[in-house]
C-alpha positions in Angstrom: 43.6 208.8 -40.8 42.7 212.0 -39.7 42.8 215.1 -42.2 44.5 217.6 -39.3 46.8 214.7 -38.1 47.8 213.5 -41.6 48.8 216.8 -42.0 50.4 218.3 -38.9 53.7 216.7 -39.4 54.0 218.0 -43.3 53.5 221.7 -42.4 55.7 221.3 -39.8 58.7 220.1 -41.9 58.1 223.1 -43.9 57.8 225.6 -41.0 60.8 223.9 -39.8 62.5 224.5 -43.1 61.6 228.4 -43.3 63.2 228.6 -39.6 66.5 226.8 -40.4 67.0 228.8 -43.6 66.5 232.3 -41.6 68.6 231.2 -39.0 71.7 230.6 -41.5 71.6 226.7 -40.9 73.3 225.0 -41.7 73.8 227.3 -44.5 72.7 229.1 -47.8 74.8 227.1 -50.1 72.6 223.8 -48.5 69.0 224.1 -50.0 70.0 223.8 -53.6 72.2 221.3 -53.1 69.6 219.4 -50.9 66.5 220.2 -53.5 68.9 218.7 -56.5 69.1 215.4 -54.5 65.9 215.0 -53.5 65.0 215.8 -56.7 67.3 213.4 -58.9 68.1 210.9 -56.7 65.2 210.6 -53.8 62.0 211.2 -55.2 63.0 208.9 -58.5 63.7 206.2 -56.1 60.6 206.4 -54.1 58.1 206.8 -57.2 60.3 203.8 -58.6 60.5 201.3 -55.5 56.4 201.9 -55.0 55.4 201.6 -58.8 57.4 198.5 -58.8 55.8 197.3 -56.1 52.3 197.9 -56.6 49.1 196.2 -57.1 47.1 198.0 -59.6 43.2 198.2 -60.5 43.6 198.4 -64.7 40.2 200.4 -64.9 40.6 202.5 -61.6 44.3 203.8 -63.2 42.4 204.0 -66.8 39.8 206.2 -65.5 42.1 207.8 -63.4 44.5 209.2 -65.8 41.1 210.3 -68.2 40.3 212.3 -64.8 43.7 214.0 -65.2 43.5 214.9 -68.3 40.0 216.1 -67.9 41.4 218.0 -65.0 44.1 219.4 -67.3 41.9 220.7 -69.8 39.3 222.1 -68.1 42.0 224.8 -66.0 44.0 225.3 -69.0 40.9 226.4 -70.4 39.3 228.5 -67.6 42.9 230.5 -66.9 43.3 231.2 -71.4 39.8 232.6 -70.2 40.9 234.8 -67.5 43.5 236.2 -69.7 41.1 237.2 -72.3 38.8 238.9 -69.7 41.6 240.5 -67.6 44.6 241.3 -70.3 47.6 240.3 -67.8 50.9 241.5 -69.5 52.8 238.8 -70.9 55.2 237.7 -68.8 52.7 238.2 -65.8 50.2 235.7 -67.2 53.0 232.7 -67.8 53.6 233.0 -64.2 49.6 233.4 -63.1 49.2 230.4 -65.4 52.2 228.1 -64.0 51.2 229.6 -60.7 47.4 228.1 -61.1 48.1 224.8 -62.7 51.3 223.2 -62.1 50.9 221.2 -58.4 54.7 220.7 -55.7 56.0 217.2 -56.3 57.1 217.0 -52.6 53.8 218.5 -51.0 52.3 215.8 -52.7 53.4 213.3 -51.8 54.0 213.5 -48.2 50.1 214.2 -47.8 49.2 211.1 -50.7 51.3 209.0 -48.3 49.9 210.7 -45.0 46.1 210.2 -45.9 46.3 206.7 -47.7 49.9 205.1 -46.2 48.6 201.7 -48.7 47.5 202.7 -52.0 48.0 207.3 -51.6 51.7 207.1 -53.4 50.9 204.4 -55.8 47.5 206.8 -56.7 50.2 210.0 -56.5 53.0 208.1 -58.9 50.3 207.8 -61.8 49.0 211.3 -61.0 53.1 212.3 -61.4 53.6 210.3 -64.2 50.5 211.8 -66.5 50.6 215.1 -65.3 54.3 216.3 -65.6 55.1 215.6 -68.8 51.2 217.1 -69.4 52.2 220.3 -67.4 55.5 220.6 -69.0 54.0 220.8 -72.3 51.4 223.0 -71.5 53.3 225.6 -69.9 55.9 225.8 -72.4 53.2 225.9 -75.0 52.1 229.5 -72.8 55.6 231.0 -73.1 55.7 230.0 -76.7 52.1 232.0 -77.3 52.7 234.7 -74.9 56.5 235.4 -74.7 59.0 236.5 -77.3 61.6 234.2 -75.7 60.1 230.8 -77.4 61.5 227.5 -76.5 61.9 224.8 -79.4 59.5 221.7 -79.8 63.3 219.6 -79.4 63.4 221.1 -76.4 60.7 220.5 -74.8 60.9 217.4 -75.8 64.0 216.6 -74.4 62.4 218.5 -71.1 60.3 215.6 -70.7 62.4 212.9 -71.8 65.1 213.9 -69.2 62.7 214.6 -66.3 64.3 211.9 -63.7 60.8 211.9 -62.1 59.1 210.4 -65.1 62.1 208.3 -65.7 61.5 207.1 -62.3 57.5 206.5 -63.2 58.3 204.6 -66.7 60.8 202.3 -65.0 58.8 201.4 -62.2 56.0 200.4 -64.5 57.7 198.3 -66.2 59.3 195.8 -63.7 56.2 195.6 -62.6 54.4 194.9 -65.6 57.1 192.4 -66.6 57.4 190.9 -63.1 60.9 191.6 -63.2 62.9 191.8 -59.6 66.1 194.4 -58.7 68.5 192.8 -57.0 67.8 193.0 -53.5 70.8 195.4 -52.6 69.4 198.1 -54.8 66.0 197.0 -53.5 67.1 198.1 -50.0 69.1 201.1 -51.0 66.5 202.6 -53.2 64.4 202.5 -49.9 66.6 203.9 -47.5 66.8 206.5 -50.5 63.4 207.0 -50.7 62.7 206.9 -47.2 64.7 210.6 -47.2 62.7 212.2 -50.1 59.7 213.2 -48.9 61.3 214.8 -45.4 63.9 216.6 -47.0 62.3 218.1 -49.8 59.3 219.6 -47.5 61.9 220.9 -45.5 63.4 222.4 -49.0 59.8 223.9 -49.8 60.0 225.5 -46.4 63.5 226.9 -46.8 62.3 228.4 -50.3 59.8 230.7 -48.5 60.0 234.1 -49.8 57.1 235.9 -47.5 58.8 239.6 -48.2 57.6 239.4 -51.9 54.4 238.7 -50.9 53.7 242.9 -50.4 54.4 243.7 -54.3 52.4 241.6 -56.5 48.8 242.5 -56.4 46.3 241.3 -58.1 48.1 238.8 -60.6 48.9 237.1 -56.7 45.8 237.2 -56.0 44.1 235.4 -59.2 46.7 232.4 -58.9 46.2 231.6 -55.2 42.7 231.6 -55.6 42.7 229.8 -58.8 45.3 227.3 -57.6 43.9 226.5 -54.1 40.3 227.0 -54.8 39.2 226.7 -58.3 41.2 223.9 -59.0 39.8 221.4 -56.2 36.6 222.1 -57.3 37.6 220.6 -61.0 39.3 218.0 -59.5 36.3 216.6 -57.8 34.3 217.5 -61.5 36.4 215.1 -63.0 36.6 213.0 -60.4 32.9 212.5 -60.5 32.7 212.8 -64.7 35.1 209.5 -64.7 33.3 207.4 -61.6 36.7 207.6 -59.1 36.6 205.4 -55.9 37.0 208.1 -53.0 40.2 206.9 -52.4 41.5 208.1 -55.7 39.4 211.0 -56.0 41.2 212.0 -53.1 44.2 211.7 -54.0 43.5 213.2 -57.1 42.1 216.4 -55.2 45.3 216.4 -53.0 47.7 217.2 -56.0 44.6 220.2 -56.8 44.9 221.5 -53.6 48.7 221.6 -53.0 50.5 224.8 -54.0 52.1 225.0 -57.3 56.3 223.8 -57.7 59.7 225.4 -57.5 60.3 224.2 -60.8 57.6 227.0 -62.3 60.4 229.3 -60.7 62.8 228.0 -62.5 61.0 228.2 -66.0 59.9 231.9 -65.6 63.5 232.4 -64.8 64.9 230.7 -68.1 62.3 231.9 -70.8 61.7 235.2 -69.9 58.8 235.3 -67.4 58.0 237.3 -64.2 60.6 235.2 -61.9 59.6 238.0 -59.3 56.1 237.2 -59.5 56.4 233.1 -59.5 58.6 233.2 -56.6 55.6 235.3 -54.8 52.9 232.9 -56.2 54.9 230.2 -54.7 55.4 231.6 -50.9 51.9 232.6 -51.1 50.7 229.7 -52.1 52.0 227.4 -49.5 51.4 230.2 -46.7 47.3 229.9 -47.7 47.6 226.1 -48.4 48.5 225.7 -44.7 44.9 227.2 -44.0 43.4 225.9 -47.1 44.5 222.6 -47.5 42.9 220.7 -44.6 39.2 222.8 -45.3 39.6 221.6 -49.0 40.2 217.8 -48.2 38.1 217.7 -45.7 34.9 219.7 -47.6 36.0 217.3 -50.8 35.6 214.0 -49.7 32.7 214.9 -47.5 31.1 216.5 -51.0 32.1 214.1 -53.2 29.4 211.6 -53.4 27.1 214.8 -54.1 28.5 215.3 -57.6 
C-alpha cells in the first residue's frame, strides 16, 4: 500500500480529534474517559485477538526482538550522552529522555496495520510486548538516577506486571502456542472491541494536542523531536540491518522509531516529579512534526534499507 494513503486516514483521525476537543464536543470530561477504554479494554483486545491468531516465523520474531533490544540500547545510550555534553536540569532531562525514546501505542498501530493489513499488527504486538515493559524500566531507572522523587524496584515491578497491554501480549501468546480456542462469543466480542481501538485512541491523541505549549520550551523541545523523529529511525534501520530483518519487519520496526513518543510519558513526569510542562510540549510537538516527518522517514527507510 501506498506510504501517503496508508497514512492519510491516521492523521486525519487525529486532526479530527484536536477539532472536536476545541469545539467542546462532545465534551471535556470525554477524552479521559475514552483514552482509559481504549487503553484497558480496546487495545488489550486487539493485541490479544491478533497474537492469538497469528502465524509466526520463530527466527524472524527471535531476531526481531534482538533488533529491539539493540534499538533500546543504542538510544538509551546516545541521549545519557547528550546529557553529559549538554547538562539538562534534572527534571528537564527525564522528560527529553521519555520524550526521545518511548514510541505512542495507538500511532502505532494504526500505521503497522495501514502499511502491512496481514502480518504489520502481529510485527507491532511483539514490538509492544518487548518494548514496554523495556521502556518502563528504563525510564523509571532515569528518574531514579536523575530525580529526588525515586520510585521502588516493587513498583516498577508491579508497573509492568499490571500493564493490561502486556497482559494482553502474554495471553495472546499463549493460546496460540498451546493451540487453545476462546469460545467463539468472546472471539467475536473481542473483535468488535478491537475493531474500536485503533480509531478511538488516534482520535484521543488528537484531542490531547496541546500546540500553545509549544512557544516555551526551547531547546530541551527541540533535542527530543529531533532525537525522537530523526535519530531514532536511523537506529532502527541499524539494528534492523545488524540482526538481518525481512523489510517487512524492518518496517515495522522503523514505524514504532518514527512515531511520536506516548501520553503515558505525561503521565510519569507528572507522578515522580518531572517537567509535566515540558512532556506535554514534547508530545504536541511531536505528533505536529511526525505529520511531516513520518511519511519522508518510511518512505526514505525502506527505500535505504537494503543499503545498510
Amino acid at each position: 500500500m501506498n506510504i501517503i494513503a496508508s497514512l492519510g486516514p491516521v492523521f486525519a483521525l487525529m486532526l479530527g480529534g484536536y477539532l472536536l476537543r476545541r469545539s467542546g464536543f462532545p465534551g471535556d470530561s470525554f477524552w479521559p474517559a475514552a483514552e482509559k477504554f481504549i487503553y484497558f479494554i480496546c487495545f488489550p483486545a486487539l493485541l490479544l485477538t491478533r497474537l492469538a491468531e497469528a502465524r509466526f516465523e520463530g527466527q524472524i520474531a527471535l531476531d526481531l526482538v534482538w533488533a529491539i533490544v539493540l534499538l533500546l540500547t543504542l538510544a538509551a545510550a546516545l541521549l545519557l550522552l547528550l546529557q553529559r555534553l549538554v547538562v539538562f536540569r534534572g527534571s528537564v532531562f527525564t522528560s527529553v529522555f521519555q520524550g526521545g525514546i518511548r514510541f505512542n501505542t495507538y500511532i502505532a498501530l494504526a500505521v503497522s496495520a495501514g502499511l502491512l493489513p496481514d502480518k504489520g499488527v502481529v510485527y507491532a504486538a511483539i514490538i509492544a510486548s518487548v518494548m514496554i515493559p523495556l521502556l518502563n524500566v528504563l525510564c523509571v531507572l532515569v528518574f531514579a538516577l536523575y530525580q529526588d522523587n525515586r520510585p521502588s524496584p516493587q513498583r516498577v515491578l508491579l508497573n509492568i506486571a499490571q500493564n493490561p497491554l502486556i497482559l494482553a501480549c502474554l495471553l495472546g501468546l499463549a493460546l496460540n502456542l498451546t493451540g487453545v480456542n476462546l469460545p467463539s462469543l468472546a472471539v467475536e466480542v473481542l473483535q468488535l472491541l478491537a475493531q474500536i481501538a485503533l480509531p478511538l485512541g488516534l482520535l484521543a491523541v488528537g484531542a490531547a494536542l496541546k500546540l500553545n505549549l509549544l512557544r516555551t520550551t526551547g531547546y530541551p523541545l527541540v533535542s527530543a523531536l529531533a532525537f525522537r523523529l530523526a535519530i531514532m529511525p536511523a537506529l532502527a534501520l541499524l539494528a534492523a540491518s545488524f540482526m538481518r530483518l525481512p523489510l517487512d519487519a524492518a518496517q515495522i520496526l522503523l514505524v514504532f522509531a518514527a512515531v511520536p513518543s506516548a501520553s503515558a510519558a505525561y503521565i510519569l513526569a507528572r507522578q515522580l516529579g518531572g517537567d509535566a510542562p515540558l512532556m506535554a510540549a514534547i508530545l504536541s510537538g511531536q505528533t505536529l512534526v511526525a505529520m511531516f516527518s513520518l511519511p519522508i522517514v518510511l518512505t526514505a527507510g525502506i527505500a535505504l534499507y537494503p543499503f545498510f
